[in-house]
C-alpha positions as CSV (number, residue, x, y, z in Angstrom):
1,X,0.0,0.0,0.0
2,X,1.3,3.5,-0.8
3,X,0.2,6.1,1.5
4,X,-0.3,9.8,0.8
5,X,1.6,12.1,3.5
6,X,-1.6,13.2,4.9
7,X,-3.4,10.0,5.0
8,X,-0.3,8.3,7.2
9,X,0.2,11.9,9.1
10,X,-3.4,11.8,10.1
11,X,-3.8,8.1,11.4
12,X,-0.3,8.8,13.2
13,X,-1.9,12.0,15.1
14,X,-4.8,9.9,15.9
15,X,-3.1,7.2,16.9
16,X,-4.1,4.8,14.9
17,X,-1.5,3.2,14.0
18,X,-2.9,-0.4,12.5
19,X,-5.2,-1.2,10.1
20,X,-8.8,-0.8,10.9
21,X,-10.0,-4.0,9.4
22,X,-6.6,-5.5,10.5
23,X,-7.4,-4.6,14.2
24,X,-10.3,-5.9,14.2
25,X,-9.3,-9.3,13.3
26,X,-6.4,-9.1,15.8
27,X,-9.5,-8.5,17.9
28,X,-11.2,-11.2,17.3
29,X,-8.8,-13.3,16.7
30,X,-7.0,-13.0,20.2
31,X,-10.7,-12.8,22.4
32,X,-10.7,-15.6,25.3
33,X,-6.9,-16.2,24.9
34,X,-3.8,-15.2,27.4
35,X,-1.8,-13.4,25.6
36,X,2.0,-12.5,26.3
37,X,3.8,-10.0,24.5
38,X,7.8,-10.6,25.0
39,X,8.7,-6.9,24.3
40,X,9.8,-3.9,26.7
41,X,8.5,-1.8,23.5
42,X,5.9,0.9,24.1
43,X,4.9,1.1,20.5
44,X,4.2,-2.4,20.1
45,X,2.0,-2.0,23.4
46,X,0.3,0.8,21.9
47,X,-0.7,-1.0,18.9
48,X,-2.2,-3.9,20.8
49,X,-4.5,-1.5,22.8
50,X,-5.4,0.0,19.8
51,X,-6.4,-3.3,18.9
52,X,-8.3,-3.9,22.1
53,X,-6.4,-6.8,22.9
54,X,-5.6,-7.7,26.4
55,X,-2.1,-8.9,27.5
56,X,0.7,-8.7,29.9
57,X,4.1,-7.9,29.2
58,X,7.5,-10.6,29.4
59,X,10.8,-8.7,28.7
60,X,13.0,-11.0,27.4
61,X,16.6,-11.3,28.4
62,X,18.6,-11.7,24.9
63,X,21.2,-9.7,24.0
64,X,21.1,-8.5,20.7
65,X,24.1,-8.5,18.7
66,X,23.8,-5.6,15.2
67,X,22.1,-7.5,12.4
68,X,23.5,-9.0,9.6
69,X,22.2,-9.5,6.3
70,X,22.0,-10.4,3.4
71,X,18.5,-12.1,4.1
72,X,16.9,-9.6,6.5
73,X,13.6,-11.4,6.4
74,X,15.5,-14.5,7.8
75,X,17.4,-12.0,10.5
76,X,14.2,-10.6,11.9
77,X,12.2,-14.0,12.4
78,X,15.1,-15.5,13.9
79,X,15.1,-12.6,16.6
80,X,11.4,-12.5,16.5
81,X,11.3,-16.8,17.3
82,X,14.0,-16.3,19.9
83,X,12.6,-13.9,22.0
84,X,9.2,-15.4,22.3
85,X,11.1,-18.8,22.9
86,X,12.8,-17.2,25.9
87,X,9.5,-15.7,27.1
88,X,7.3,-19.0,26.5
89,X,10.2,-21.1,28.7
90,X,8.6,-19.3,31.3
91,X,4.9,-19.7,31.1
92,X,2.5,-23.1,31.5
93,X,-0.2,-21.7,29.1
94,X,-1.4,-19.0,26.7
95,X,0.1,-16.9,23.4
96,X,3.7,-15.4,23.1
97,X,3.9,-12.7,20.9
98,X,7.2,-11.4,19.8
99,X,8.9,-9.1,17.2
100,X,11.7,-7.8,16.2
101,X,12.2,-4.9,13.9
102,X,15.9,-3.7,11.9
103,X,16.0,-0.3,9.1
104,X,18.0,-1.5,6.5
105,X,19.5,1.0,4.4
106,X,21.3,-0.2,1.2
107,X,24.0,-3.1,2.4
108,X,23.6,-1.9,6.4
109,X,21.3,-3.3,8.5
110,X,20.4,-0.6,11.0
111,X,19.8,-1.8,14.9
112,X,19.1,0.6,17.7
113,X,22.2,3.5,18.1
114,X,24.1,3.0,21.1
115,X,25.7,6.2,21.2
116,X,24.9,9.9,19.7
117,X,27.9,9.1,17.0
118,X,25.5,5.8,15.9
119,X,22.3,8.0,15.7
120,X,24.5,10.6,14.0
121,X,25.6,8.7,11.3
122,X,22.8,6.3,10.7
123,X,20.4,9.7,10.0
124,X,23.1,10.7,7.8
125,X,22.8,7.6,6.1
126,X,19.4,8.0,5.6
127,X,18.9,11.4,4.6
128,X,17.6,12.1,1.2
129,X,17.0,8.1,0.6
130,X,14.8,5.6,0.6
131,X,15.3,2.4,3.0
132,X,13.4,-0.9,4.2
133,X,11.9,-1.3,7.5
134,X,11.8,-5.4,8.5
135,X,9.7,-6.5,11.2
136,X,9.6,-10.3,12.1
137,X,6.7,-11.6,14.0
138,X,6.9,-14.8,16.1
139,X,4.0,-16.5,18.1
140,X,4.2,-19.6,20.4
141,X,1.2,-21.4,21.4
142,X,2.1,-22.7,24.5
143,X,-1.2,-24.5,25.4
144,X,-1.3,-26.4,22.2
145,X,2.6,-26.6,22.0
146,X,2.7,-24.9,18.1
147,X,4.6,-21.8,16.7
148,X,4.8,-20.0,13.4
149,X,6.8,-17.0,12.3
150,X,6.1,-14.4,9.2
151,X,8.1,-10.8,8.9
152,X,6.7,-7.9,6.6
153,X,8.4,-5.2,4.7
154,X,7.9,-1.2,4.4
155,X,10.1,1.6,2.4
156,X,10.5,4.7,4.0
157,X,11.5,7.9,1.9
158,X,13.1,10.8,4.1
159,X,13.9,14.2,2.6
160,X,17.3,15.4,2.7
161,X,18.3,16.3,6.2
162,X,20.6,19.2,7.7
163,X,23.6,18.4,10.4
164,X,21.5,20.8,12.1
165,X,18.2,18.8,11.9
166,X,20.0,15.5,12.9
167,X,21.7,17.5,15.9
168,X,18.7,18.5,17.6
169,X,16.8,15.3,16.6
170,X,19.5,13.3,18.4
171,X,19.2,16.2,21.2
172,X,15.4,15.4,21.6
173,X,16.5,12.2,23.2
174,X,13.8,10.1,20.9
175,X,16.3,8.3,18.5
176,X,18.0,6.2,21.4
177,X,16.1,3.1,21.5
178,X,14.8,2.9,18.1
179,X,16.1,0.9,15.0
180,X,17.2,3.2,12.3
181,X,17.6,5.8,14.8
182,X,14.2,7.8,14.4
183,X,10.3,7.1,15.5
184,X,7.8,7.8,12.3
185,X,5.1,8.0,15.1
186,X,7.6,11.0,16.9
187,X,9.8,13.5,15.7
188,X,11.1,11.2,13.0
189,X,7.7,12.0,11.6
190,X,9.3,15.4,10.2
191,X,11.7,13.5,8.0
192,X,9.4,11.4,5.8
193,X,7.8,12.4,3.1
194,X,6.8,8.7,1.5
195,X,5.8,5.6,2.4
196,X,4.8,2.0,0.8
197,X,4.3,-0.3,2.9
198,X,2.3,-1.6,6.2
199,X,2.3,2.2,8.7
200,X,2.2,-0.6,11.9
201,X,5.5,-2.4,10.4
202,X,7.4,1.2,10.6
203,X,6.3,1.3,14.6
204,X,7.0,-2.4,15.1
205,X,3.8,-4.4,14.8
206,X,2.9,-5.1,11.3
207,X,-0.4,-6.4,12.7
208,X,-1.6,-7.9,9.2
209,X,1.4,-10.1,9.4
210,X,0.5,-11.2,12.9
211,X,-2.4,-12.0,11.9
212,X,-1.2,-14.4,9.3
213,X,0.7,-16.1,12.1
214,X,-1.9,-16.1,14.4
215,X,-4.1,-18.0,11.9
216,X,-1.4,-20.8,11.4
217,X,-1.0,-21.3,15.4
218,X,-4.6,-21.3,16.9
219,X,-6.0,-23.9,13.7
């Protein structure tokens, strides 16, 4: 799907960040169960509300190592599977839901910046180009002892960007724990001026995707 600036601007202001028709599947789909989600993430919480789903929230204890390509789709269901593994090792019943999400611009697979010279030169990087946001989504049924995995794909546009722009971005705080360095539903916003692609799988939850799991897990 290609959205128009003001179509994505206006569900991101209203926070509404997934799919209507999508939600509502996630909706029903996930009614009766216990659901975990194995994420510290506030935007993937965000978009399960949105969704009116009811969960609790596992952080998982991996430590992530930068991704490595060439098959990014591969990269992010790996992470997605291991984290919900290391969440559902813990629980007797119910549904693990994990992700994990990378930027990838060109070559360079773009994790979360650990220091302002990482969020520095990633927006750099990005400036004036058009990259690919991964998400992989994992889901282990724990109850019924079955697990699936599926990832999407979005590409992001920004304009061209000034040091000075980057500077006080980076200054704002918002890029630290975000892959790629910048939050489309934030500040980040202000950088893009295209989109095709799922709006949820930029944020972390392509809930269409999860869906498609979900589907192959609770049959």
């Amino acid at each position: 799907m290609r959205w128009t600036q003001r179509d994505w601007s206006d569900r991101l202001a209203r926070g509404l960040w997934a799919d209507d028709a999508a939600a509502a599947r996630l909706h029903a789909l996930l009614a009766g169960h216990t659901v975990i989600l194995a994420s510290a993430s506030p935007r993937r919480r965000a978009i399960l509300r949105q969704c009116r789903v009811r969960f609790r929230v596992w952080n998982h204890t991996l430590d992530e190592p930068p991704p490595r390509g060439p098959d990014w789709r591969g990269w992010v269901r790996r992470w997605a599977w291991r984290k919900a593994a290391d969440a559902a090792a813990h629980q007797r019943r119910g549904l693990v839901i994990a992700a994990d999400t990378i930027v990838v611009q060109g070559p360079c697979g773009l994790g979360k910046p650990r220091t302002h010279a990482q969020a520095r030169a990633m927006l750099r990087s990005l400036s004036g180009r058009t990259h690919q946001v991964y998400t992989g989504v994992a889901v282990i049924n724990v109850t019924a002892a079955r697990h699936a995995a599926g990832s999407a794909v979005s590409h992001v546009h920004f304009r061209r960007l000034s040091d000075r722009e980057i500077a006080g971005y980076i200054r704002s705080g918002e890029p630290a724990d975000k892959a790629g360095a910048y939050a489309i539903q934030g500040g980040g916003g202000q950088f893009v001026d295209r989109i095709a692609g799922p709006l949820d799988n930029i944020i972390g939850l392509p809930v269409g995707c999860l869906n498609a799991v979900l589907a192959r897990v609770l049959r």
